[in-house]
C-alpha positions, 0 to 999 in steps of 0.5 A: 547456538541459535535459537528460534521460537514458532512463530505463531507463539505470539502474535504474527500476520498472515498473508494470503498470496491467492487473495492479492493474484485474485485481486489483480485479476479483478482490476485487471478485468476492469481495464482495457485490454491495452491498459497495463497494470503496475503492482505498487509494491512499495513499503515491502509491500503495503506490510504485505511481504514484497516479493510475496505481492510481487508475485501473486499480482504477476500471476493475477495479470499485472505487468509491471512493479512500482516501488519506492525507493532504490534498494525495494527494486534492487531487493526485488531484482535479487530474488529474480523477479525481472518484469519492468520495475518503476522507482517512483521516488525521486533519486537524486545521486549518482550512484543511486541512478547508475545502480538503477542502470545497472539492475534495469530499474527505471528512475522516475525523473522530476526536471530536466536536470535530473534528465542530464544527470541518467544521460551521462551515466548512460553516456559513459556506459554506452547504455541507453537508460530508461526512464519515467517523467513525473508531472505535477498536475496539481500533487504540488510533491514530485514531479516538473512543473506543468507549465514547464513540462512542455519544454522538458520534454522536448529537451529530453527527447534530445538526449540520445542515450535516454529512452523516455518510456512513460509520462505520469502524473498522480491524483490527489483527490481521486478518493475523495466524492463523486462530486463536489471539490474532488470531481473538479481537481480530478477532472482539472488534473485530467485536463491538464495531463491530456493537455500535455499529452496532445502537444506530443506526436500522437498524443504521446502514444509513443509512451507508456502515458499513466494517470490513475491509482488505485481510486483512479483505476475504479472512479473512471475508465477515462483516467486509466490511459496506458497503465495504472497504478494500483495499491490498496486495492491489490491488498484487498480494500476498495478506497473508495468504498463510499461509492457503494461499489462492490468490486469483489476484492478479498483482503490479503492480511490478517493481524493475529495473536494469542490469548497468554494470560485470563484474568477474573476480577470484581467491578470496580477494578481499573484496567491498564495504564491510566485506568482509562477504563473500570470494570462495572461488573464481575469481569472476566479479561484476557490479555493478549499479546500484541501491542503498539510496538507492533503496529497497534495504535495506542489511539486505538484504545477502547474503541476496537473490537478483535475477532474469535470465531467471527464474533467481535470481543472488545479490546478494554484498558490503554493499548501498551507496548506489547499487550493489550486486553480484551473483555471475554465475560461473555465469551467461556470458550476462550483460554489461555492460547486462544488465538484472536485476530485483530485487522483481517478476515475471520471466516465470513467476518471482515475488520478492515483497516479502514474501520480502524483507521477512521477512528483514529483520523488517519488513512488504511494506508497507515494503518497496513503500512504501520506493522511492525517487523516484529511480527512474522509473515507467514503465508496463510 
């Protein structure tokens, strides 16, 4: 007999889909009504649920799908999503290529060997197979080389079986300041994209031409071309937030889990592994449970606050494997099942993953990315 516990007994994300549809509504509003906008719904969905994002962001206006990897597009076909999905991850054997074929899913290409390569397969299918060209102007990951993406596409353009839908390149500083280092590389890969762009007939308008993610998308019309791409900012974060600029967006998940044990204790008294903190007073702690094995950094520890009614109670004492503790001395109205929230929104109040992130040296990405199975979804 199998047995299943409620999912809110422990600790669990919620996930709230109307968020991430008006966010897509919000970045589309910022586009050309020509631009098209991809939903990267990789990493099952920033740790968002995939089908979940995939979903909402269709209905808040988004046109098309990126994912990484093979099986989060065959996952998402299965469940009947049919709108254009782009693997934005290279793919490098057959087999993987001619499921891509055979499920719709566009491969992204990063040399004219690979072109060869979808050109059999659709060959011997007697299909004609779409797919993307990556360029690097100045990623140095995937992507042609810039000086021989030129004659790649000429070449390409020979094949009669594949359909060259779009030409794309990615940003590496589009992040970081208005001035400075990043304004110039982003401008110089802007540049060189446009360079390549203008040897094509009608300046590649033949193709779905796309520069900008998520910092692109809201640093400058300039980068958004035909399409852009947007992560962080489906979920709900500005990455670029230094620029002070308020876009509206609304975060989609929230990290939360339950008080299980309180404890009252003298000071004086250490506090978890190492003792890395000591009461300095009559102290009364709670021991929450949720820890690193579901996505909470140890390197967390001692420094992040978590959420009860809006008002923030510090986390004390080495974050573990599946607890952690905060000090409630000031806060009575917390008992055994009270439930706390970690990342996410508490009414009015807000802990991003930016806010923990910058404490760790690590990137929001990381941090959404970083939860683990463990901890159920829930829509909210």
């Amino acid at each position: 007999m199998l047995l299943k516990t409620d999912p809110r007994n422990r600790a669990w994300i919620e996930i709230d889909p109307k968020s991430i549809e008006q966010n897509a509504r919000i970045i589309r509003n910022l586009l050309a009504e020509d631009c098209l906008l991809m939903a990267v719904v990789k990493a099952d969905g920033y740790g968002h649920g995939a089908e979940t994002v995939a979903r909402a962001a269709l209905l808040g206006g988004a046109h098309n799908l990126g994912v990484a990897t093979l099986q989060e597009g065959l996952d998402l076909r299965a469940v009947g999503i049919d709108c254009p999905i782009l693997v934005l991850g290279n793919l490098i054997q057959v087999e993987e290529l001619r499921a891509c074929l055979g499920c719709d899913l566009m491969p992204t290409i990063s040399s004219y060997k690979e072109a060869l390569l979808c050109q059999k397969i659709a060959e011997d299918a007697d299909q004609y197979f779409e797919i993307h060209l990556k360029v690097d102007t100045g990623m140095t990951r995937l992507g042609c080389d810039f000086e021989e993406s030129f004659d790649v596409i000429k070449s390409i353009l020979t094949l009669t079986n594949l359909k060259l839908k779009g030409i794309y390149s990615h940003l590496a500083l589009a992040d970081g300041d208005i001035n400075g280092e990043s304004a110039f590389i982003t401008e110089k890969q802007k540049q060189r994209f446009e360079e390549l762009l203008t040897t094509l007939p009608s300046n590649g308008k033949d193709f779905c031409r796309h520069l900008a993610n998520s910092a692109g998308a809201i640093r400058d019309p300039g980068l958004h071309f035909d399409m852009v791409r947007v992560g962080l900012a489906l979920y709900g974060y500005n990455p670029i937030s230094h620029l002070h600029k308020d876009l509206g967006l609304s975060p989609a998940l929230s990290v939360k889990a339950r008080v299980t044990l309180l404890r009252e204790v003298p000071a004086g008294v250490g506090v978890s592994y190492g003792h890395q903190f000591t009461t300095n007073r009559k102290s009364r702690l709670a021991v929450v449970a949720i820890g690193y094995a579901d996505g909470v950094s140890r390197a967390l520890s001692g420094r992040i606050s978590v959420l009860f009614n809006e008002m923030r109670l510090p986390q004390v004492g080495s974050i573990t494997m599946d607890q952690l503790v905060i000090d409630v001395t000031n806060y009575p109205e917390i008992e055994v099942g009270s439930i706390v929230t970690l990342l996410g929104k508490d009414g009015n109040t807000v802990i991003s993953p930016q806010e923990w992130s910058g404490l760790i040296g690590s990137i929001p990405w990381e941090v959404l990315c970083g939860f683990k199975n463990r901890l159920p979804r829930l829509i909210a």
